[in-house]
Phi, psi and omega in degrees: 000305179301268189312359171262007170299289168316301163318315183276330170323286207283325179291350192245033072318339178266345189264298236275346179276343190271325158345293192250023175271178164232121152242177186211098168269127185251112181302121122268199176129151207237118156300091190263071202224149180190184187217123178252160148226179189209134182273000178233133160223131156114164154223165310342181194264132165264019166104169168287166204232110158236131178239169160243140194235133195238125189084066167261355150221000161204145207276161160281126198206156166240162172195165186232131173204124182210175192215155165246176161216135196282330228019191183089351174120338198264130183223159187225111184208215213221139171208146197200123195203121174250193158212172180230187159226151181292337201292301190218016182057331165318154185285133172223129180240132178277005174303192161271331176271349161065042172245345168320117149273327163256105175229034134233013207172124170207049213211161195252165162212154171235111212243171120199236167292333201238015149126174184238138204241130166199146225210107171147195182317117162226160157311111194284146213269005180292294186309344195245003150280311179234058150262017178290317194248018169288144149355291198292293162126066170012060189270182202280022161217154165082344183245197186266009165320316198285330169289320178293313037098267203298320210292314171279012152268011191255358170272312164325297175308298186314301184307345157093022171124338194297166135308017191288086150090145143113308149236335163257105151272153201224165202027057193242169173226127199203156188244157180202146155201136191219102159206124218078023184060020167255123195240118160233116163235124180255186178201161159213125174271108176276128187290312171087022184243144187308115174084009172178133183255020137290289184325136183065350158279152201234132150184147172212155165245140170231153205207127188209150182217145148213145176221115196073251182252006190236149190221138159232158169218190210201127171206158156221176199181129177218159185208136168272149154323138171262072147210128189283322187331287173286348182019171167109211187299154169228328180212131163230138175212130185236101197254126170217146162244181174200153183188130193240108163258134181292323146122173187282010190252341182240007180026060198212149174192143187255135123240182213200143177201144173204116166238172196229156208220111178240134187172163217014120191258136179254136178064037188045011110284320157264138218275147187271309182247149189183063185301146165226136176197142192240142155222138170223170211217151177220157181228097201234086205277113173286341172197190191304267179284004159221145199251122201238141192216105174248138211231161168200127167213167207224118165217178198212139175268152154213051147324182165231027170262172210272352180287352204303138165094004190258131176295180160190117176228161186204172191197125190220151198235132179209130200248157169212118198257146197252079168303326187216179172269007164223030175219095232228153168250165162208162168245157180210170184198132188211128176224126179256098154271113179243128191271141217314344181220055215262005170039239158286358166302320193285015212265311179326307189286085182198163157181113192049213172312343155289100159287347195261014163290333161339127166284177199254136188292160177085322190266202076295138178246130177255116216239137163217143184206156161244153176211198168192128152235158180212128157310109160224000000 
């Protein structure tokens, strides 16, 4: 009786606050489509490659979001976020099994003055520090995006498919506040494994500040192994930045990033891959809509895989003209050398589901790609 009391209580307190609450839900989503070629694919090279290519600076994605207000200060609300791909309309989820319909956002949230809480599938708040100082502004080619991507993908496998850690966390929790041009978020991902609250668990924090023109940022992301057995690390990554915008009268803005990339740990110490890599980046609003962006990064595995001790660098030109406020063309120009024993370095040169965009180890490779993206 008493729990069935209880039960009616709390539903009769849930009618009468969405009664006098305001809430609101929004469909959104984003269009990426273009066409790359490249002059070497493969290694050895089978020659040029020209594709259409989808998401080449922002992934194509639908999502649902919406918020109440609770009041007292307090708001609650919600995100659901998949992905597709433009190309052929199929669903592309960034897991390995490709079965999420929300596989990049799936989370409840609760806000107020003193920062927001939230708890299911999120974005990780490392990654979302520091795209303010990527080279790039982390777009999905060509950056260091590709490394956040590969270092958890060997967690993904392990994980039977999970989302585990590094740019989407799952089954997690996490805190963010952001005001005053100050961003701090941590997270922790619960493992769910028999016997051990380590194992298959994630956390990380990122930290990010800016004041007048200069942003700086800071993120670490560490994910366990899902076997206590073997326990310890599976993917670790630690990033810091910098960045000087000049202001609208010289449109110029500098960043600068250097992070280190640890992933598939052999005996749960020592890392198989240990990309360390720098960039740096200009930004240049040549008029109002349109924006020219030349980037240079260098980075090297000093892994213990056989590849170990091998480069990669690459220097990319990316123009972006604004037709609307949600509707943009762009260009790229990307020239990639990954040298005969560049390991896991070479992974920058990839982008999303073209595989054969892999820069080719040994060569140089040169990319040129175009697009239209649209914001709805």
């Amino acid at each position: 009786m008493k729990k069935s009391y209880y039960s009616l209580a709390v539903l009769g307190f849930m009618a009468a606050t969405a009664a006098q609450a305001q809430s609101s839900v929004t469909a959104y989503g984003i269009i990426d489509a273009g066409v790359m070629t490249q002059s070497n694919s493969g290694t050895p090279s089978a020659g040029r490659t020209t594709s259409f290519v989808d998401a080449q600076i922002l992934p194509s994605i639908y999502g649902f979001k919406g918020s109440e207000d609770l009041g007292g200060g307090l708001t609650a609300g919600f995100n659901l976020e998949g992905g597709f791909n433009s190309g052929n309309g199929t669903h592309n989820s960034p897991g390995i099994y490709q079965t999420q319909v929300f596989a990049r956002e799936a989370k409840v949230t609760l806000g107020g003055d003193w920062g927001t809480v939230g708890a299911g599938l999120q974005v990780d708040p490392g990654i979302i520090a520091e795209i303010s100082t990527e080279p790039r502004g982390m777009p999905n080619s060509f950056s260091m995006v590709e490394y956040w991507i590969a270092a958890t993908a060997g967690n993904n496998a392990t994980g039977g498919g999970a989302l585990q850690g590094g740019i989407f966390d799952q089954n997690a929790l996490t805190y963010t506040y952001a005001k005053n041009g100050l961003y701090v978020g941590t997270e922790y991902g619960f493992g769910g494994v028999a016997g051990s609250t380590a194992a298959n668990s994630t956390e990380s924090v990122g930290v990010s500040y800016s004041t007048g023109g200069l942003i700086v940022s800071g993120s670490f992301d560490k994910d366990n192994n899902v076997n206590p057995a073997v326990g310890g690390t599976s993917s670790q990554i630690d990033a810091f930045g910098l960045g000087y915008d000049f202001g609208s009268a010289s449109g110029l803005a500098l960043r600068a990033q250097y992070s280190e990339f640890k992933f598939n740990y052999l005996a749960g110490s020592t890392p198989a891959s240990d990309v360390k890599v720098w960039g740096a980046g200009l930004d240049w609003h040549t008029s109002v809509p349109n924006k020219v962006n030349l980037s240079y990064y260098d980075a090297k595995d000093d892994g213990a895989n056989p590849h170990a001790g091998g480069s990669t660098t690459e220097l990319a030109l990316l123009d972006t003209y604004a037709l609307s406020k949600r509707t943009q063309v762009y260009a790229q120009l990307v020239s990639v050398r990954a040298d005969a024993n560049a390991g896991a370095s070479s992974v920058i040169g990839g982008v999303g589901a073209y595989t054969a965009a892999k820069a080719s180890i040994g060569d140089s490779t040169l990319y040129m790609g175009v697009g239209l993206q649209h914001a709805f």
